[in-house]
C-alpha positions in Angstrom: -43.8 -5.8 -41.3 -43.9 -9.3 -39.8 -43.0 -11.5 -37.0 -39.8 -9.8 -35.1 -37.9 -11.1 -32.1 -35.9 -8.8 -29.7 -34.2 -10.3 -27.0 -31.7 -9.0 -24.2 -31.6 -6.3 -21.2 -34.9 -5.2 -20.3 -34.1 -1.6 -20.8 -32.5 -1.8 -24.2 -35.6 -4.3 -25.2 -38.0 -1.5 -23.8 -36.6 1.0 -25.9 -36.0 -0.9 -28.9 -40.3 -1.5 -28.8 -40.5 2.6 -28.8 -38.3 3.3 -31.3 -40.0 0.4 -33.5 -43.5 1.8 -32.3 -42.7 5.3 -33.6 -41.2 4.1 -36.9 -44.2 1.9 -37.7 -46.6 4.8 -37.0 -44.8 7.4 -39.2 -45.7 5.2 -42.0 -49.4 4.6 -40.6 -48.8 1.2 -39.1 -48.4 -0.2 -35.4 -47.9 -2.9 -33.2 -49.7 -5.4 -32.5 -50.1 -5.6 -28.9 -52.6 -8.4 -29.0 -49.6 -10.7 -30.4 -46.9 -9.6 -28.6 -45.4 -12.1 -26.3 -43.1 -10.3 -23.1 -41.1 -12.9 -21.1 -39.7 -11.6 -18.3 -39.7 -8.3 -16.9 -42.8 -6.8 -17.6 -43.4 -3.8 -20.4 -45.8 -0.9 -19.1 -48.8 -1.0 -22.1 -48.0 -5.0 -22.7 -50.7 -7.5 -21.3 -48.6 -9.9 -18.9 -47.9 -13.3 -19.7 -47.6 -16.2 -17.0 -45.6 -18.1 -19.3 -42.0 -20.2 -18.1 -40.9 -20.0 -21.7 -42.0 -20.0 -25.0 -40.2 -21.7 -28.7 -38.2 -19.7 -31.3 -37.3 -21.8 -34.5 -37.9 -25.1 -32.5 -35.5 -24.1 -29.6 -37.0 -23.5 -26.3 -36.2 -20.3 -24.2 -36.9 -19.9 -20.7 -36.9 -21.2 -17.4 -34.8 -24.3 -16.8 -38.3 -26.4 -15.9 -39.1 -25.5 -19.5 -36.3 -26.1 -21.5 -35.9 -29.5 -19.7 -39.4 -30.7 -19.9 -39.2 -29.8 -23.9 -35.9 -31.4 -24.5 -37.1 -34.5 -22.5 -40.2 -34.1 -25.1 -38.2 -34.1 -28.3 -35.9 -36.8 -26.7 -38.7 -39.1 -26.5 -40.2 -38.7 -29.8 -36.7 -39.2 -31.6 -36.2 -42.4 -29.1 -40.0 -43.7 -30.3 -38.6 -43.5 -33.7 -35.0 -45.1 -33.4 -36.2 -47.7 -30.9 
C-alpha cells in the first residue's frame, strides 16, 4: 500500500485511520506513523505537527496565511516567466 490522503471531520478521519490500521495488520503490514502528516485536530498515537498547511498535487491546503503566501509564490514565478 502507498501514499493515501483522508480528509474531512475529525471523527470520521480518526476512525477511517483504525479501520485502515486493522486492515493493514490482518495482512501483516501497518502504518507508518513516522510519515504520517495530521493537520488539524490532533490524533491520540500521531506525533503533532506545527504546520499552517501542507501541498496535495500542487494545491495548497490550509490556513489562509498559507494558501496565500503559496499562490503569491506560484504567481510570481509564472509573472518572471511571462514578463
Amino acid at each position: 500500500m502507498d501514499d493515501i490522503t483522508l480528509f474531512g471531520d475529525h471523527g470520521d478521519v480518526q476512525e477511517a485511520i483504525i479501520w485502515i490500521s486493522e486492515r493493514l495488520l490482518s495482512i501483516q503490514l501497518h502504518l507508518n506513523v513516522g510519515k504520517t502528516n495530521i493537520f488539524g485536530h490532533q490524533i491520540s498515537g500521531f506525533p503533532s505537527k506545527d504546520e499552517e498547511g501542507f501541498n496535495i498535487l500542487g494545491c495548497p491546503i490550509g490556513t489562509d496565511g498559507y494558501v496565500n503566501g503559496s499562490l503569491k509564490k506560484k504567481t510570481d514565478e509564472i509573472k518572471e516567466l511571462v514578463i
